[in-house]
C-alpha positions as CSV (number, residue, x, y, z in Angstrom):
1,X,-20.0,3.9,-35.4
2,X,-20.8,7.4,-34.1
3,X,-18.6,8.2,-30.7
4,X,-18.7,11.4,-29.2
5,X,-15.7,13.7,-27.6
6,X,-17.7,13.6,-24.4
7,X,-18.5,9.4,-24.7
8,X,-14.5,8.8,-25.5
9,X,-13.5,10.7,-22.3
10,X,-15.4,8.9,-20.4
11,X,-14.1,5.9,-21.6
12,X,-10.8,7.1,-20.9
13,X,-11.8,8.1,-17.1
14,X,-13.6,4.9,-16.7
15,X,-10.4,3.2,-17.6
16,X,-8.3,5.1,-15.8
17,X,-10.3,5.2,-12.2
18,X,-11.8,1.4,-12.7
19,X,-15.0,2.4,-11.5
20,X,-17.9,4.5,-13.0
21,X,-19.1,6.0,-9.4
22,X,-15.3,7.6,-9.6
23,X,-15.6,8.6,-13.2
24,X,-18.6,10.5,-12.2
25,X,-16.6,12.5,-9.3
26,X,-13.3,13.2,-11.5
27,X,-15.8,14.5,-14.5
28,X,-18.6,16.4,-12.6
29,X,-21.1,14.1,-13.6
30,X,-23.4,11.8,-12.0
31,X,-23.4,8.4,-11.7
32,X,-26.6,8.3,-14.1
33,X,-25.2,10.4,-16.4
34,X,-22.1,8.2,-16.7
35,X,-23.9,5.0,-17.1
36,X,-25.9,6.5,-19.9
37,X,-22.7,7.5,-21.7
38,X,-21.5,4.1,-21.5
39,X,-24.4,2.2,-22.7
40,X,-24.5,4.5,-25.7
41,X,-20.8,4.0,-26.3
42,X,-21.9,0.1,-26.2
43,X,-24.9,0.3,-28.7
44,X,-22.5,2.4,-30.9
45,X,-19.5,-0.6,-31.0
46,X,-22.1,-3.5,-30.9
47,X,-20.3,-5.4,-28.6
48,X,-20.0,-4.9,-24.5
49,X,-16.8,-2.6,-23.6
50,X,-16.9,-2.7,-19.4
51,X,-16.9,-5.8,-17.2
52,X,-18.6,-5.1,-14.5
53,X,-16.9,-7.1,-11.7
54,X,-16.8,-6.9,-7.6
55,X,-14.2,-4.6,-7.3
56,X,-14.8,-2.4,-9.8
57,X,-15.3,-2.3,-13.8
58,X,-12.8,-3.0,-16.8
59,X,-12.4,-2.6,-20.3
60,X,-13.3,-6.0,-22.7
61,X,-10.3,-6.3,-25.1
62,X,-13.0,-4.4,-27.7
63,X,-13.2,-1.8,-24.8
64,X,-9.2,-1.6,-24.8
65,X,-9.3,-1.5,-28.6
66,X,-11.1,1.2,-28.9
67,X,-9.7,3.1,-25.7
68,X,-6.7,2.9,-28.0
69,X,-7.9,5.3,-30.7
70,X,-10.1,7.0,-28.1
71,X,-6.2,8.2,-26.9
72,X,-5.2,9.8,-30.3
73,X,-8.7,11.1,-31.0
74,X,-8.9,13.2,-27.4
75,X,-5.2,14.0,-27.7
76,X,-6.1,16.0,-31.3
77,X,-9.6,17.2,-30.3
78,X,-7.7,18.8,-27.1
79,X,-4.8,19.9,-29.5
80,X,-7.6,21.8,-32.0
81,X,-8.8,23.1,-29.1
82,X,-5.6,24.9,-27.8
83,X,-4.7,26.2,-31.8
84,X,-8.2,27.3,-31.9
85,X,-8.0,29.9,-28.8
86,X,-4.6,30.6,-29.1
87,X,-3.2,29.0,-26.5
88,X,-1.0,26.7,-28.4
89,X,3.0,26.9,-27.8
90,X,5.9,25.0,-29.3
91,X,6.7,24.0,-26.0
92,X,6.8,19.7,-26.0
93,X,4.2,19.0,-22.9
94,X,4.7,15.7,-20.8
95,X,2.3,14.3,-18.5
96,X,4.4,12.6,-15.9
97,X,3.5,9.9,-13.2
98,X,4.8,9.5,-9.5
99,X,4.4,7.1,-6.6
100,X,4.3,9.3,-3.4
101,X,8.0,10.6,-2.1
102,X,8.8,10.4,-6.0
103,X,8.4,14.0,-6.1
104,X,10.5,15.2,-3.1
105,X,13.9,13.6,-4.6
106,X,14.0,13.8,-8.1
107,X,11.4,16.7,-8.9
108,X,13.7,19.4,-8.3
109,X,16.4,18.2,-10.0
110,X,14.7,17.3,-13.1
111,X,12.9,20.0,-13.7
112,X,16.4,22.1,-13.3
113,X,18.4,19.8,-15.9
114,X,15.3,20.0,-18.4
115,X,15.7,23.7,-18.1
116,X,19.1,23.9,-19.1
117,X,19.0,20.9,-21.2
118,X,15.3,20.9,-22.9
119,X,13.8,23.7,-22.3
120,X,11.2,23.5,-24.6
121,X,9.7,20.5,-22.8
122,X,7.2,21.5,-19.9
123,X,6.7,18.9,-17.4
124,X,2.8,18.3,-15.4
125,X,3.0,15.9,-13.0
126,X,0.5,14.1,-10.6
127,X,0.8,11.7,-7.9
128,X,-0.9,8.4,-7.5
129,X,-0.6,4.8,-6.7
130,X,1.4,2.1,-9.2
131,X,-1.4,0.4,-10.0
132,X,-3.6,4.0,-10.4
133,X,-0.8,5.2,-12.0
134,X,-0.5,2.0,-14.7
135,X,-4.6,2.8,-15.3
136,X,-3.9,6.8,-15.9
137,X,-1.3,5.4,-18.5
138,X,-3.2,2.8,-20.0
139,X,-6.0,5.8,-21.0
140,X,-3.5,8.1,-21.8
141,X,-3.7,10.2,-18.9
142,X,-0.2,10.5,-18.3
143,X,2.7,9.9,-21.1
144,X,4.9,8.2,-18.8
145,X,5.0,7.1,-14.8
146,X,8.0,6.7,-12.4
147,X,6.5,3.5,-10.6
148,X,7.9,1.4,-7.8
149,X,7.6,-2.3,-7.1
150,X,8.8,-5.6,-4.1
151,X,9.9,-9.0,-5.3
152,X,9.3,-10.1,-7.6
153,X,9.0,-7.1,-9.4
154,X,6.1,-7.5,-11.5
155,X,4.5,-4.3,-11.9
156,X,2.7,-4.8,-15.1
157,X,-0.9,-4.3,-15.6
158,X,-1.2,-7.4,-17.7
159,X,-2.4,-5.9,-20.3
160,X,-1.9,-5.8,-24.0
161,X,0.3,-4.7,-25.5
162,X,2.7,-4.8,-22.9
163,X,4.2,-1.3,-21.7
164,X,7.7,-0.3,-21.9
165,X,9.5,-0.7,-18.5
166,X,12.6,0.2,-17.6
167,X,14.8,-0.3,-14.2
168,X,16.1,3.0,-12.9
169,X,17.6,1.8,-9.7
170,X,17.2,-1.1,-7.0
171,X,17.3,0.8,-3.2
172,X,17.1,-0.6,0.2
173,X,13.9,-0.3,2.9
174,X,15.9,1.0,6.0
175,X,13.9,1.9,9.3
176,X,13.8,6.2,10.1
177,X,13.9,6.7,13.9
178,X,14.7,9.6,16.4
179,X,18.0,10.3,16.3
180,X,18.4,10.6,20.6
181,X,15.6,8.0,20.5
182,X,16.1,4.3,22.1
183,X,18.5,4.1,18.9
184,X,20.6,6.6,19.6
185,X,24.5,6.3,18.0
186,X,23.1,3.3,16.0
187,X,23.4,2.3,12.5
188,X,21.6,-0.9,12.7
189,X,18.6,-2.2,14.4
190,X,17.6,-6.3,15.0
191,X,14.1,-7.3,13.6
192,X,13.3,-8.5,17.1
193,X,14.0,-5.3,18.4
194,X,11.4,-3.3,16.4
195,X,8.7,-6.0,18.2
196,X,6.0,-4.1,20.0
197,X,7.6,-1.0,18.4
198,X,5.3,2.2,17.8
199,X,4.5,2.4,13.9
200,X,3.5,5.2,12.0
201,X,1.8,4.2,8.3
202,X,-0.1,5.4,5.4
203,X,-3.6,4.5,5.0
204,X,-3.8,0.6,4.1
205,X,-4.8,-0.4,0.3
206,X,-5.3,-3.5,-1.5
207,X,-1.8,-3.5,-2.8
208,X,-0.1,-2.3,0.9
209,X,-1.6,-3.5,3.5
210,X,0.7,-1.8,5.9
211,X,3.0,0.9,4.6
212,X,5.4,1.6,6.7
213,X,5.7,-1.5,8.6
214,X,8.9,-3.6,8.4
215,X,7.7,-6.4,5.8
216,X,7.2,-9.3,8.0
217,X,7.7,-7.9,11.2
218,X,7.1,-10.4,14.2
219,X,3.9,-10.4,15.1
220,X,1.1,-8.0,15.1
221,X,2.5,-4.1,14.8
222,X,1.3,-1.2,17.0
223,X,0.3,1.2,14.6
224,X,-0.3,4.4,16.4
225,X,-0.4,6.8,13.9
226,X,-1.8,6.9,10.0
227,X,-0.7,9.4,7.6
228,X,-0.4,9.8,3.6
229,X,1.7,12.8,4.1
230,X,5.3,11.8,4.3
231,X,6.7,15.3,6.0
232,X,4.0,14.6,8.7
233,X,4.9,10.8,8.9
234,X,8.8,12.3,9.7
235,X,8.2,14.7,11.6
236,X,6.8,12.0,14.1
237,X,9.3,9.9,13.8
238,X,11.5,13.3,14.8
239,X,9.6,13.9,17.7
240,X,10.2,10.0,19.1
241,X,6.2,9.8,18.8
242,X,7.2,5.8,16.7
243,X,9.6,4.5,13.4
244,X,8.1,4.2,10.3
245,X,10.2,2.4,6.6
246,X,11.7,5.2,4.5
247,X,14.1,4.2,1.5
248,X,17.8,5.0,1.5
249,X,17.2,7.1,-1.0
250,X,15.0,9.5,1.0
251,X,18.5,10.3,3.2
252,X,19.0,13.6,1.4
253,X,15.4,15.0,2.8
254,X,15.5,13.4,5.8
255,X,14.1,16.4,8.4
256,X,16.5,17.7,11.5
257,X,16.4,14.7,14.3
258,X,15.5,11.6,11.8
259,X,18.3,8.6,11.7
260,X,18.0,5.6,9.2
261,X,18.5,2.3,10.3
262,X,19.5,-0.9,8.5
263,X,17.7,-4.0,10.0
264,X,19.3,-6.7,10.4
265,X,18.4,-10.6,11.4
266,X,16.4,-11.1,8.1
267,X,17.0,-10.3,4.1
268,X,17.6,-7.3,3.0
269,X,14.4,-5.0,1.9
270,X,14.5,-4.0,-1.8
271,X,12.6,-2.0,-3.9
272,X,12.9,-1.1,-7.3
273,X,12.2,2.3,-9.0
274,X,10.8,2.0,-12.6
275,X,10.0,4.2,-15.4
276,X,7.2,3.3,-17.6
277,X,5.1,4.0,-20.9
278,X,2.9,2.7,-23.4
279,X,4.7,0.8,-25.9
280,X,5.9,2.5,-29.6
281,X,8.1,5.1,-30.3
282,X,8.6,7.8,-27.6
283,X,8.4,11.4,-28.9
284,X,11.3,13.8,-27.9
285,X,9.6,15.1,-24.8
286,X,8.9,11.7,-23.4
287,X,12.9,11.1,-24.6
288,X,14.0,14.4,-22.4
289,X,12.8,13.5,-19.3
290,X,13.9,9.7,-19.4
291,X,17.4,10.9,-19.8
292,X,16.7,13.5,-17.3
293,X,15.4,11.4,-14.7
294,X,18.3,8.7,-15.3
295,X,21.0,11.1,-14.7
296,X,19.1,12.9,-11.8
297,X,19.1,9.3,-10.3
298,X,16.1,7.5,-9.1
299,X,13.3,8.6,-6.7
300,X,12.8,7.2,-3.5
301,X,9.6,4.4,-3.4
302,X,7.1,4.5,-1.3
């Protein structure tokens, strides 16, 4: 078998994005281009590596077996690569994860405790989706995501092996409205109350349908506002302009004018904040910010 640098990565982006039109974009290459690559990669294993399927395209098992070594192969080209022009450091990189809001309340305080605790570990982090973020970790795109899940709280991929998952911390859905809004001086809102109620979401996807909506509100929501940015989705809510579902753990960075509200008249709301990586022994960076991000306490999900 003769694999290229060039074929393995985009294996690795084919696994990560789950389709090859989206491989193309991420690498800079066209569609063509990337389907070439993968028949080659094909002819060179002897056995088919993608299933192509409606919604997208994913590794066979022999496409996940060799994705594996495709990992450690990239990881030392890229380390030659650094040694080579100099650029390498004894600092202990880590690719990190996060769901959206992740960022705004435990970022800060893990990157402070890593510099006075481990400061020789350098944390990159990107944002995504759980289930984009499981692909990036699957092909070794990230060394470990913060993830988020709803009952029952099964976030795996389904994959094999099975990644290590830990629970940082089970935190309630509450409701953010305007403080001197129709709420004003409460603590706690009825779910028939937020009937007919203005809603401001993030953009639907297969796994959320609507983000930002109580979980089996009453009836059809009025959604009068769509936004991925959660300062934007606040400041909305600030400005009386509708209520959108925040976390309780998004309290500390709550904008000026912004009130949470438990809701009351059904079950409580949980989500659960995870930490995840691919299974084996962690190295010492990977170990630095697992303990960092446990005692910073856990991010708020999305």
């Amino acid at each position: 078998m003769d694999f290229s640098s060039a074929a393995l990565r985009v294996l690795r982006q084919v696994a990560e994005s789950g389709s090859f039109t989206a491989a193309a974009s991420r690498l800079g290459y066209t569609q063509s281009a990337i389907s070439r690559q993968a028949a080659a990669l094909e002819r060179g294993a002897g056995t088919a590596l993608f299933e192509r399927r409606f919604d997208g395209v994913r590794l066979t098992p022999a496409g996940l077996t060799l994705l594996r070594h495709a990992r450690a192969i990239l990881d030392s080209v890229e380390a030659a690569e650094r040694e080579l022009s100099g650029s390498a450091s004894p600092a202990e990189p880590v690719r990190l994860g996060m769901f959206p809001v992740a960022g705004a309340v435990i970022l800060p305080g893990l990157l402070a405790r890593l510099a006075e605790d481990a400061p020789h570990v350098t944390v990159t982090t990107r944002e995504g989706t759980t289930p984009g973020l499981l692909r990036a970790l699957r092909a070794g795109s990230i060394d470990m995501a913060v993830l988020t899940s709803r009952p029952p709280h099964r976030p795996s991929d389904g994959e094999s092996p099975r990644l290590h998952i830990e629970t940082v911390e089970d935190t309630e859905l509450l409701v953010a409205a305007r403080t001197t809004g129709m709420f004003s001086g409460r603590t706690a809102v009825h779910v028939d109350e937020l009937v007919g109620a203005p809603w401001i979401t993030a953009p639907p996807s297969s796994t959320e349908p609507l983000l930002g909506v109580w979980p089996g509100l009453p009836g059809r929501p009025r959604i009068v506002h769509t936004t991925s940015d959660w300062l934007t989705k606040l400041r909305l809510v600030a400005a009386g302009s509708g209520v959108t579902t925040v976390p309780a753990r998004m309290r500390t960075v709550l904008p000026h004018g912004v009130t949470l509200l438990r809701v009351d008249g059904v079950p409580r709301e949980v989500r659960r904040v995870l930490l995840a990586r691919l299974p084996g022994r962690p190295g010492p960076g990977v170990c630095a910010v697992t303990r960092a991000i446990t005692a910073a306490g856990p991010p708020a999900p999305g």
